[in-house]
DRENTORKOL-3810 file (N, C-alpha, C; in nm, 4 decimals):
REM DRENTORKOL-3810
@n.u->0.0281; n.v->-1.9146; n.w->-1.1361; ca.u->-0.0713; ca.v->-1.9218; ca.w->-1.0305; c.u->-0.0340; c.v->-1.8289; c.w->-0.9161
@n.u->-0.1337; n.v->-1.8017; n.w->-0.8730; ca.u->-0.1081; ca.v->-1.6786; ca.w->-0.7450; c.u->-0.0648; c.v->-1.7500; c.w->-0.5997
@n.u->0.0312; n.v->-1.7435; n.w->-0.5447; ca.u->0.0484; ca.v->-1.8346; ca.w->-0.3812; c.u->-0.0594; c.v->-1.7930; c.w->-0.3067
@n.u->-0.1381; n.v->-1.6909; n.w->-0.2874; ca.u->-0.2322; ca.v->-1.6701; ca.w->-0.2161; c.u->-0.3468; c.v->-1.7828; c.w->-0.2500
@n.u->-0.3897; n.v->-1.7621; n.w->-0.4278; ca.u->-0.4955; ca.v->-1.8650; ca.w->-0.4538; c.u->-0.4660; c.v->-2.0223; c.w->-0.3919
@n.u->-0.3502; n.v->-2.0903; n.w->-0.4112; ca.u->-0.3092; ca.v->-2.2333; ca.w->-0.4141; c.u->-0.2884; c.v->-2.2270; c.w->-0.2525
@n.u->-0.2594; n.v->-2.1374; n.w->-0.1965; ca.u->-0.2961; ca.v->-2.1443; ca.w->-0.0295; c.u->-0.4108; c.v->-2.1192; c.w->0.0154
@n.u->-0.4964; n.v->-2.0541; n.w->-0.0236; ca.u->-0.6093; ca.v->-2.0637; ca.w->0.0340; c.u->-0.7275; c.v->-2.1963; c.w->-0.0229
@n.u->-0.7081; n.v->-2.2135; n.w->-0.1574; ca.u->-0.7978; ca.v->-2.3336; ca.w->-0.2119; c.u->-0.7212; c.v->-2.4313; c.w->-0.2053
@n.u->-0.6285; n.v->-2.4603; n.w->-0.1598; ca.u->-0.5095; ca.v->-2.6147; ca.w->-0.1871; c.u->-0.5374; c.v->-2.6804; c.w->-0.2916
@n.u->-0.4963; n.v->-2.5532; n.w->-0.4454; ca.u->-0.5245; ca.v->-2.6672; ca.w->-0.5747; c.u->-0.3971; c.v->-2.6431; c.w->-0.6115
@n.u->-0.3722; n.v->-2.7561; n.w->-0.6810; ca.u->-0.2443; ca.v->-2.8116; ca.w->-0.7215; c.u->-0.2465; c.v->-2.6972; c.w->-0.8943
@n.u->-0.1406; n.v->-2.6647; n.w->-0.8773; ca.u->-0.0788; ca.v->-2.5973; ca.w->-1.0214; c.u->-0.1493; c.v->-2.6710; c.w->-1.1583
@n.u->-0.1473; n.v->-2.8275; n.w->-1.1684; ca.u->-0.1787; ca.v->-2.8913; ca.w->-1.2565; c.u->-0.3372; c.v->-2.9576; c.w->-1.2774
@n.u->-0.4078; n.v->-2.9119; n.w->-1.1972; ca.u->-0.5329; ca.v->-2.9297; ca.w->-1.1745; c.u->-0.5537; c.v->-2.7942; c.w->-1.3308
@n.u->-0.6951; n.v->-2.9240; n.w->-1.4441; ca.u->-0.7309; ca.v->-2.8822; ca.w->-1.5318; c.u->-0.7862; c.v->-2.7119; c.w->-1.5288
@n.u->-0.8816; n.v->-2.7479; n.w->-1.4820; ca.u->-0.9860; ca.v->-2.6147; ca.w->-1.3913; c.u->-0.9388; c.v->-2.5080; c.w->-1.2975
@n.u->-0.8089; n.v->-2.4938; n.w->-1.3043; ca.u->-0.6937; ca.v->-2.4042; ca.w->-1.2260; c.u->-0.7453; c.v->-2.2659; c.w->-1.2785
@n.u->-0.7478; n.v->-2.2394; n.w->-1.4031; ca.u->-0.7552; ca.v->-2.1449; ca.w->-1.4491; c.u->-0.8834; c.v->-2.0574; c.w->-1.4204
@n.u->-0.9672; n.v->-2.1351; n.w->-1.4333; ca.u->-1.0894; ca.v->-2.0548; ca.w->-1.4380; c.u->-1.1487; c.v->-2.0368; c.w->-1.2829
@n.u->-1.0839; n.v->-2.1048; n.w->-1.2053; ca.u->-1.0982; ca.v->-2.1256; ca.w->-1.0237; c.u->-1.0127; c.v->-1.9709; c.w->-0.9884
@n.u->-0.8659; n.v->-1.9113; n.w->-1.0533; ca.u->-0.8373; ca.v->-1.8237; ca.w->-1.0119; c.u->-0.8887; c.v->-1.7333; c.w->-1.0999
@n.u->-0.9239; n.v->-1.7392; n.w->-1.1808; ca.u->-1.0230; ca.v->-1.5852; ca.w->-1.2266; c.u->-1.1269; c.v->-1.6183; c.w->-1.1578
@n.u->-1.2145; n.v->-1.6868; n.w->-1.0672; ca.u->-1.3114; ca.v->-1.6242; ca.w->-1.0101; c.u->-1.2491; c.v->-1.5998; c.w->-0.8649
@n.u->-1.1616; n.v->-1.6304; n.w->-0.8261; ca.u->-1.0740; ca.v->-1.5933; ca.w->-0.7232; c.u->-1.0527; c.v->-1.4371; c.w->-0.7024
@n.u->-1.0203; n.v->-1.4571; n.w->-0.8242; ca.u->-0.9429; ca.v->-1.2740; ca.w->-0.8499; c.u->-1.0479; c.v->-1.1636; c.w->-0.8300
@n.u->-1.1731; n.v->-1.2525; n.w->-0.9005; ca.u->-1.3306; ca.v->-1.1442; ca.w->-0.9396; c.u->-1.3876; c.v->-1.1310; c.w->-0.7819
@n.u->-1.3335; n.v->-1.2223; n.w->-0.6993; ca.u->-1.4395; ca.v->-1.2285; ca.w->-0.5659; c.u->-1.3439; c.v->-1.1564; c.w->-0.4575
@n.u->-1.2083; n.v->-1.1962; n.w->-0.4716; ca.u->-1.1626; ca.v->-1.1247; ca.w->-0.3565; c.u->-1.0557; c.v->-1.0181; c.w->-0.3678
@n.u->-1.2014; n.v->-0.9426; n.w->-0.3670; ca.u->-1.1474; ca.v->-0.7827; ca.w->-0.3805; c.u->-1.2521; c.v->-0.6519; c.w->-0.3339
@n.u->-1.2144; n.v->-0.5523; n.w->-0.3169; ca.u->-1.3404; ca.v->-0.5034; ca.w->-0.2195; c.u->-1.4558; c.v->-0.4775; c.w->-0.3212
@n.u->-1.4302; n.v->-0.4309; n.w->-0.4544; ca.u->-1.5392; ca.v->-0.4298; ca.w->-0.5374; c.u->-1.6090; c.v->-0.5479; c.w->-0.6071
@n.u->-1.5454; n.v->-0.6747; n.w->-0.5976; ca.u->-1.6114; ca.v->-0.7901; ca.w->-0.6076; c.u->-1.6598; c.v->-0.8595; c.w->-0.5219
@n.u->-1.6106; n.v->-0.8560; n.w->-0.3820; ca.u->-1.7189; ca.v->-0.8869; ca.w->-0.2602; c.u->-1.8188; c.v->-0.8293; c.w->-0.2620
@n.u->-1.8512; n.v->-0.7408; n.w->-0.2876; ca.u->-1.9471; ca.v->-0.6300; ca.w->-0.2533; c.u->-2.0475; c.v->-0.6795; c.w->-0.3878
@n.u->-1.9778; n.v->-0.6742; n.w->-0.4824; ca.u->-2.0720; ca.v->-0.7362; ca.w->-0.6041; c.u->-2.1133; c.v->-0.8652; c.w->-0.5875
@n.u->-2.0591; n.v->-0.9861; n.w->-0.5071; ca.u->-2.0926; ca.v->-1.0916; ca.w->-0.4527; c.u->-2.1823; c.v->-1.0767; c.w->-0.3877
@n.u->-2.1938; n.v->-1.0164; n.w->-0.2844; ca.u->-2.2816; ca.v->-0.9761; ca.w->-0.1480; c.u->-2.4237; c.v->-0.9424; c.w->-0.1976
@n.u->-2.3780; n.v->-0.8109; n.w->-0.2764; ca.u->-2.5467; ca.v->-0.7801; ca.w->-0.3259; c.u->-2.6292; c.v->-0.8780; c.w->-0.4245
@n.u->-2.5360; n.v->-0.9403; n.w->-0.5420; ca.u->-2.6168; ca.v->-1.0948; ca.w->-0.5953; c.u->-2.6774; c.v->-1.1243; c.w->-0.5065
@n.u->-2.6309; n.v->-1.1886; n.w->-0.4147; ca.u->-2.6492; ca.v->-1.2805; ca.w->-0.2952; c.u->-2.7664; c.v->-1.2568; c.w->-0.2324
@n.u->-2.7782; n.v->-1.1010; n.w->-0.2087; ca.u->-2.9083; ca.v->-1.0205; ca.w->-0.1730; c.u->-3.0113; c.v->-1.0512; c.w->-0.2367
@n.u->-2.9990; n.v->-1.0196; n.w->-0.3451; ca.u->-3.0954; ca.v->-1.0126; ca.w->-0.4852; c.u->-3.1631; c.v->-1.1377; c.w->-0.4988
@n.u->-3.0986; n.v->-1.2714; n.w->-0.4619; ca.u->-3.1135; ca.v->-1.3752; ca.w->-0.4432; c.u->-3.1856; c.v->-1.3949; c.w->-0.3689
@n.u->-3.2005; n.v->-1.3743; n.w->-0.2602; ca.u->-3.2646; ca.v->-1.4316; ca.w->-0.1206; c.u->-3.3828; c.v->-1.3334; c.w->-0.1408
@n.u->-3.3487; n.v->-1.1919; n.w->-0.1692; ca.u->-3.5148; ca.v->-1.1418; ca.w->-0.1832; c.u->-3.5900; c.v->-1.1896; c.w->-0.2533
@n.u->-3.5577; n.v->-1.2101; n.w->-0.4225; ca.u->-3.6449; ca.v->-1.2765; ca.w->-0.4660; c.u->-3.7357; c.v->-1.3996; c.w->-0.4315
@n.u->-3.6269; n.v->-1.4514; n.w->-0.3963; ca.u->-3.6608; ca.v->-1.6304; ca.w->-0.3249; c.u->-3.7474; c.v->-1.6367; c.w->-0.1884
@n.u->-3.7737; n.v->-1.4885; n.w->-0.1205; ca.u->-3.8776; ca.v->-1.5012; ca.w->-0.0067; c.u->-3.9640; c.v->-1.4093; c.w->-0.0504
@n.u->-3.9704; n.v->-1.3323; n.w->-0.1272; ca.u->-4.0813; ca.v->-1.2654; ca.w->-0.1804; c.u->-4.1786; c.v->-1.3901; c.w->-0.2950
@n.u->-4.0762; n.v->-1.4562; n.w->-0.3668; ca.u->-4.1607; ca.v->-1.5295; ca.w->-0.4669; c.u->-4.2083; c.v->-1.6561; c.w->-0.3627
@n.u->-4.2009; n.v->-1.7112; n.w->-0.2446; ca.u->-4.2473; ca.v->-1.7939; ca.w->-0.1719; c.u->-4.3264; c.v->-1.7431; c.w->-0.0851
@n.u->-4.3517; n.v->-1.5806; n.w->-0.0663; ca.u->-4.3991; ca.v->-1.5043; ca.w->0.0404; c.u->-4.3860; c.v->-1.5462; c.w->0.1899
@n.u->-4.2560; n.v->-1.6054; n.w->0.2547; ca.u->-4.2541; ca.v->-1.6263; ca.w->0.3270; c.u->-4.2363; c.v->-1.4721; c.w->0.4535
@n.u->-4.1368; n.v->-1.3940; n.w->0.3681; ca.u->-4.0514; ca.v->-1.2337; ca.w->0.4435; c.u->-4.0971; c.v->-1.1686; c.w->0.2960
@n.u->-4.1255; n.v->-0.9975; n.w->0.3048; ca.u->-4.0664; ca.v->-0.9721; ca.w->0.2456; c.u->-3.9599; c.v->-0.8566; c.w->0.2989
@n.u->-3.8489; n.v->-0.8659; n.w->0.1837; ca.u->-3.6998; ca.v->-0.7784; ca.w->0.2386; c.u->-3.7266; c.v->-0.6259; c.w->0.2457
@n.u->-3.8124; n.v->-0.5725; n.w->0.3099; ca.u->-3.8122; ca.v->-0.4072; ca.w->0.2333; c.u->-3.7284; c.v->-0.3337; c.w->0.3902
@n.u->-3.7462; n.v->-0.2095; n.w->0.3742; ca.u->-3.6825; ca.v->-0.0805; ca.w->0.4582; c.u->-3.7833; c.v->-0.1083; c.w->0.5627
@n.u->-3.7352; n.v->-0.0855; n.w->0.7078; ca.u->-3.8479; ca.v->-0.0387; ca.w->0.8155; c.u->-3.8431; c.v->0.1126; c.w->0.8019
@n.u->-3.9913; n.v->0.1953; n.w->0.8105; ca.u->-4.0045; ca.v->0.3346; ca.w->0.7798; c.u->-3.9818; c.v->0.3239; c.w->0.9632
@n.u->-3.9138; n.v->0.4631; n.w->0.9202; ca.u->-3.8413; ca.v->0.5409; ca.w->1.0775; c.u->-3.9973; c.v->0.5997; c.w->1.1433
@n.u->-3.9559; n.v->0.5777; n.w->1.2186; ca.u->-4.0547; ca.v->0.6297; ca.w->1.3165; c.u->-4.0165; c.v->0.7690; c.w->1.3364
@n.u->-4.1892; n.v->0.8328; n.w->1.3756; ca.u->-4.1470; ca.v->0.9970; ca.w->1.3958; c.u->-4.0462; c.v->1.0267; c.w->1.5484
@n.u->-3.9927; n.v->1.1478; n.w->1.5331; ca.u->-3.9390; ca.v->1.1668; ca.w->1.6394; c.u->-4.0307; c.v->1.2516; c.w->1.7197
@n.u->-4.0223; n.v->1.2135; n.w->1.8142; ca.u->-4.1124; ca.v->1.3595; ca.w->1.9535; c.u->-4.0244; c.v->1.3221; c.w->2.0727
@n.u->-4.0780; n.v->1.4412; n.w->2.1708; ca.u->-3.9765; ca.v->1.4879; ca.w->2.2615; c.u->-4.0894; c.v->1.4811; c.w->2.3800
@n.u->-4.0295; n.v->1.4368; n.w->2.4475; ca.u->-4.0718; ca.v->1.3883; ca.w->2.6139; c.u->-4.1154; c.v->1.5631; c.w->2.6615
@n.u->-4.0357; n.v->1.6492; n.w->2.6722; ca.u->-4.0604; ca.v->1.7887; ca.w->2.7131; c.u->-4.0791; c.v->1.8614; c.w->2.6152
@n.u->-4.1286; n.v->1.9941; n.w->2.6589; ca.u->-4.1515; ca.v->2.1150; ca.w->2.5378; c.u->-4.0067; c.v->2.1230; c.w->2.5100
@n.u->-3.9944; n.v->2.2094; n.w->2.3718; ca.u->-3.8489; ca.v->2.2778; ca.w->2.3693; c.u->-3.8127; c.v->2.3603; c.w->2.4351
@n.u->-3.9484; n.v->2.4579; n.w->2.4997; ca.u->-3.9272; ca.v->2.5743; ca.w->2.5338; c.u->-3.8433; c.v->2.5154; c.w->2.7142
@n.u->-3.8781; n.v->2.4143; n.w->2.8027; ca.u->-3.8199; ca.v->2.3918; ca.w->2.9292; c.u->-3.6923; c.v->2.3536; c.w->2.9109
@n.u->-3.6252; n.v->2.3750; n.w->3.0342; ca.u->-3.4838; ca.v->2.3154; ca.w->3.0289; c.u->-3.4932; c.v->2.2502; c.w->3.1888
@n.u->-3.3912; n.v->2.1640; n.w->3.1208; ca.u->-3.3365; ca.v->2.1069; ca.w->3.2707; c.u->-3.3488; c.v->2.2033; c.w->3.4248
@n.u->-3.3194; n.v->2.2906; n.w->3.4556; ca.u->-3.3219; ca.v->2.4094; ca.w->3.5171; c.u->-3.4609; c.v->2.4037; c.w->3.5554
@n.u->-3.5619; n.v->2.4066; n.w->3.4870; ca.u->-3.6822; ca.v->2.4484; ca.w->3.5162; c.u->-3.7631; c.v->2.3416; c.w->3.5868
@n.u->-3.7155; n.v->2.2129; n.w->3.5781; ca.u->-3.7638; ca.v->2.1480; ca.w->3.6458; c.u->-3.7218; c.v->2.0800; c.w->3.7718
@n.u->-3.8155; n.v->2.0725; n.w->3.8981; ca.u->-3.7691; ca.v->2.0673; ca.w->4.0215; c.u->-3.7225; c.v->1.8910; c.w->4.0402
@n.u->-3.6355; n.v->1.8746; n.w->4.0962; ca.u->-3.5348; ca.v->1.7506; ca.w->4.1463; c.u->-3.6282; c.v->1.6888; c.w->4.2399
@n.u->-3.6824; n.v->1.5526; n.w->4.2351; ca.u->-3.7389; ca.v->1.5127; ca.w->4.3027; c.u->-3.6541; c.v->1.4203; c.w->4.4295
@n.u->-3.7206; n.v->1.4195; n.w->4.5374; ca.u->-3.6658; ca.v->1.4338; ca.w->4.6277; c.u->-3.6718; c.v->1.2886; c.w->4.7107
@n.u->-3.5834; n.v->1.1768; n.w->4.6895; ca.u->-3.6629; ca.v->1.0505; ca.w->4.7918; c.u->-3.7009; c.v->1.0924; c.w->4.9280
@n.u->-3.8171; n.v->1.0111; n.w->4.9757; ca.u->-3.8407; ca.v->1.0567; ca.w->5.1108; c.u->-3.8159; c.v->0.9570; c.w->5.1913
@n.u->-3.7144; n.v->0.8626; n.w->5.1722; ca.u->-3.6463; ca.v->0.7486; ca.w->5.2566; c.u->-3.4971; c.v->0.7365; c.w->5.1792
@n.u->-3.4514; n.v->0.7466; n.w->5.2887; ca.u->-3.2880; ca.v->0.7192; ca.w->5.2908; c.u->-3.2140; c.v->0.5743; c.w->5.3128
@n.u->-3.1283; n.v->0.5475; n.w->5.2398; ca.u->-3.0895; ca.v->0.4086; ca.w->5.2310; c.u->-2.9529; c.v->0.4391; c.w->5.2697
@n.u->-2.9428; n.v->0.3375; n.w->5.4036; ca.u->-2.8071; ca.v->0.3103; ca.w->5.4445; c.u->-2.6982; c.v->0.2258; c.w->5.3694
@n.u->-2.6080; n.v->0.2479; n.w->5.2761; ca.u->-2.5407; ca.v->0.1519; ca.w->5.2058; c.u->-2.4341; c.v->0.0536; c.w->5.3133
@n.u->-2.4672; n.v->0.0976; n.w->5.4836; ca.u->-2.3910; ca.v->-0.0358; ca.w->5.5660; c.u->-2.5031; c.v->-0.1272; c.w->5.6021
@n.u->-2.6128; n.v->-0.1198; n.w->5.5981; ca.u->-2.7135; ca.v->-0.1717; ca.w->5.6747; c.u->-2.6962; c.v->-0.3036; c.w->5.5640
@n.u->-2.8171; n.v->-0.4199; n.w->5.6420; ca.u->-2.8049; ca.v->-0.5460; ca.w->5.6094; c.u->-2.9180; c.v->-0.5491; c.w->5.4559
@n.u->-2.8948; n.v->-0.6158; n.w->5.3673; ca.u->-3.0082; ca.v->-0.5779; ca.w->5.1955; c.u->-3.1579; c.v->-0.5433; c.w->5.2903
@n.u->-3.2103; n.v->-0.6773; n.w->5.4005; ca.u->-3.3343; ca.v->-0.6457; ca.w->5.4052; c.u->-3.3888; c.v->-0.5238; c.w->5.4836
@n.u->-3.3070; n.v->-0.4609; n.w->5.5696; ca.u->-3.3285; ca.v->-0.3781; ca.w->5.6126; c.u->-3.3019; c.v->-0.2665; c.w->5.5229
@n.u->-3.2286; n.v->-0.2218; n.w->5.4210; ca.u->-3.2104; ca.v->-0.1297; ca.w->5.3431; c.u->-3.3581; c.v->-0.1005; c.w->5.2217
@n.u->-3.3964; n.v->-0.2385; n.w->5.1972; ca.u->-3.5028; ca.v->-0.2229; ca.w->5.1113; c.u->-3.6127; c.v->-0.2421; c.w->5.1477
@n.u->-3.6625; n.v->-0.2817; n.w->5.2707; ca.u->-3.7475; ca.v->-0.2351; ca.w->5.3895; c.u->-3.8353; c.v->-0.3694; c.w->5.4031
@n.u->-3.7755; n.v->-0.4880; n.w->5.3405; ca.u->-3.8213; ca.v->-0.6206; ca.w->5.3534; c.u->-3.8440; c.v->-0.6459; c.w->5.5169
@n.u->-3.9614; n.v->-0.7288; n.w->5.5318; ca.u->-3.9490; ca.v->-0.7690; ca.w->5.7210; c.u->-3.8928; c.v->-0.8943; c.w->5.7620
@n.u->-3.8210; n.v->-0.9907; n.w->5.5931; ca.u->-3.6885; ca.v->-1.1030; ca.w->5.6571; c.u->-3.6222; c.v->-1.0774; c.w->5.5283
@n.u->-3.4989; n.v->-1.1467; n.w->5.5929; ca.u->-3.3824; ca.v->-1.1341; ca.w->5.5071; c.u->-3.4532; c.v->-1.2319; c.w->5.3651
@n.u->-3.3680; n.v->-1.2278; n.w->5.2074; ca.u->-3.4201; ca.v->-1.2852; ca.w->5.1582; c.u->-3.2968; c.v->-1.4005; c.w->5.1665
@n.u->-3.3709; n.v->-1.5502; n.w->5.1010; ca.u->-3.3230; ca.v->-1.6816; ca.w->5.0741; c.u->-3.3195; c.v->-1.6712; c.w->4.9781
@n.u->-3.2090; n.v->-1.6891; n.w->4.9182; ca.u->-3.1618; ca.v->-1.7290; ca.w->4.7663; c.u->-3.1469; c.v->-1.8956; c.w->4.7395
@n.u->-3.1497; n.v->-1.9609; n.w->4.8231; ca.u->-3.1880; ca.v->-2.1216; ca.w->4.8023; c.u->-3.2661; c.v->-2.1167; c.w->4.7861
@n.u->-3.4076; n.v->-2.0751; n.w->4.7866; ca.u->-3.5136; ca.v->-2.0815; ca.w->4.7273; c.u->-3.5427; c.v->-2.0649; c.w->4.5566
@n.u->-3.4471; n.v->-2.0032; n.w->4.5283; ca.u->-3.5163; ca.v->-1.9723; ca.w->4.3499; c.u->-3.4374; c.v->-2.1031; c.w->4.3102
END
């Protein structure tokens, strides 16, 4: 018996069904038998919500790509817009964000 198997399942050496518990031990944990686990597993659940039509499992198609600007502009070409109010970072919040009272936060 493998010490890994009998430590991770706590079966006793003399347990009938020992044998066939670490060959599926062996078949599952390994990177090409997880992976063969995993996708069953897949195969499983699609069928089982496609044949109930609850989901079905398919690909989302990618969306096209487009571009906010031409290719032809660059950064450069376009002018920096400019705030036309200046914010004091000493002043008090309501006066900075041009509120006419302070706000109450006991209120929310």
């Amino acid at each position: 018996m493998s010490q890994e198997f009998l430590r991770r399942t706590k079966t006793k050496e003399s347990d009938p069904h020992a044998r066939q518990r670490l060959r599926e031990f062996l078949q599952v944990f390994t990177p090409k038998g997880t992976m063969a686990m995993e996708l069953e597993r897949q195969a499983e659940n699609k069928s089982l919500y496609n044949s109930l039509q609850l989901a079905s499992v398919t690909h989302v198609p990618r969306s096209p790509e487009f571009r906010l600007t031409e290719e032809t502009s660059s950064a450069a070409d376009v002018p920096a817009e400019q705030s036309s109010t200046t914010i004091n970072p000493s002043a008090p919040l309501h006066e900075a964000t041009g509120l006419d009272a302070p706000l109450d936060f006991d209120d929310f």
